[in-house]
Residue, then its C-alpha position, 0 to 999 in steps of 0.5 A: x500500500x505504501x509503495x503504491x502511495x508513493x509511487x501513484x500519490x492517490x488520496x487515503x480514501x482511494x488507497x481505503x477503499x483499494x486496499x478495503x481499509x478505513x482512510x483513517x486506518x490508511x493514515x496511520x499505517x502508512x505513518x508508522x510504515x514510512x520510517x522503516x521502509x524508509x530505512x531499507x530503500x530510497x522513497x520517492x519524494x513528492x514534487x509539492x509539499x502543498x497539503x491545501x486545495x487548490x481553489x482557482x484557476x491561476x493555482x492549478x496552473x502553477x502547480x500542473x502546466x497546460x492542465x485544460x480542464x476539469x468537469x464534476x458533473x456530481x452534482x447537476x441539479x435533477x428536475x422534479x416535476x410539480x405535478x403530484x401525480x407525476x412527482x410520486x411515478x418518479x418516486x416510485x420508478x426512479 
């Protein structure tokens, strides 16, 4: 888990949910292992030691370069008809 961390930087909630663990657990595991693989072979060190969100456009093309475009389509909004009738039909039919 740890060389997959290191060598692909995904987050401890895809690492989790890979490896079938907690984040949290991720987290502390990945603490605790560091030092002594550490010890036995030369980790890759990370290109950024930013640990914040980047908010706008200007800071993700600092740090990622002729990056185009991203699109989180999660939360469109998802019309719902006025009609009762119709309303309950897609309760119950989704």
């Amino acid at each position: 888990m740890l060389l997959v961390y290191y060598k692909l930087y995904i987050t401890h909630t895809l690492s989790g949910f890979l490896f079938d663990l907690d984040q949290s657990n991720v987290h502390r595991d990945i603490q605790y292992i560091e030092p002594i693989v550490k010890s036995c072979i030369p980790l890759p060190q990370k290109l950024y030691n930013i640990t914040r969100r980047l908010r706008t456009v200007q800071e993700v093309e600092l740090y990622f370069p002729g990056f185009k475009a991203f699109i989180d389509a999660t939360e469109q909004e998802i019309l719902i008809p006025e009609d009762k009738k119709r309303k309950k039909e897609r309760v119950l039919f989704g």
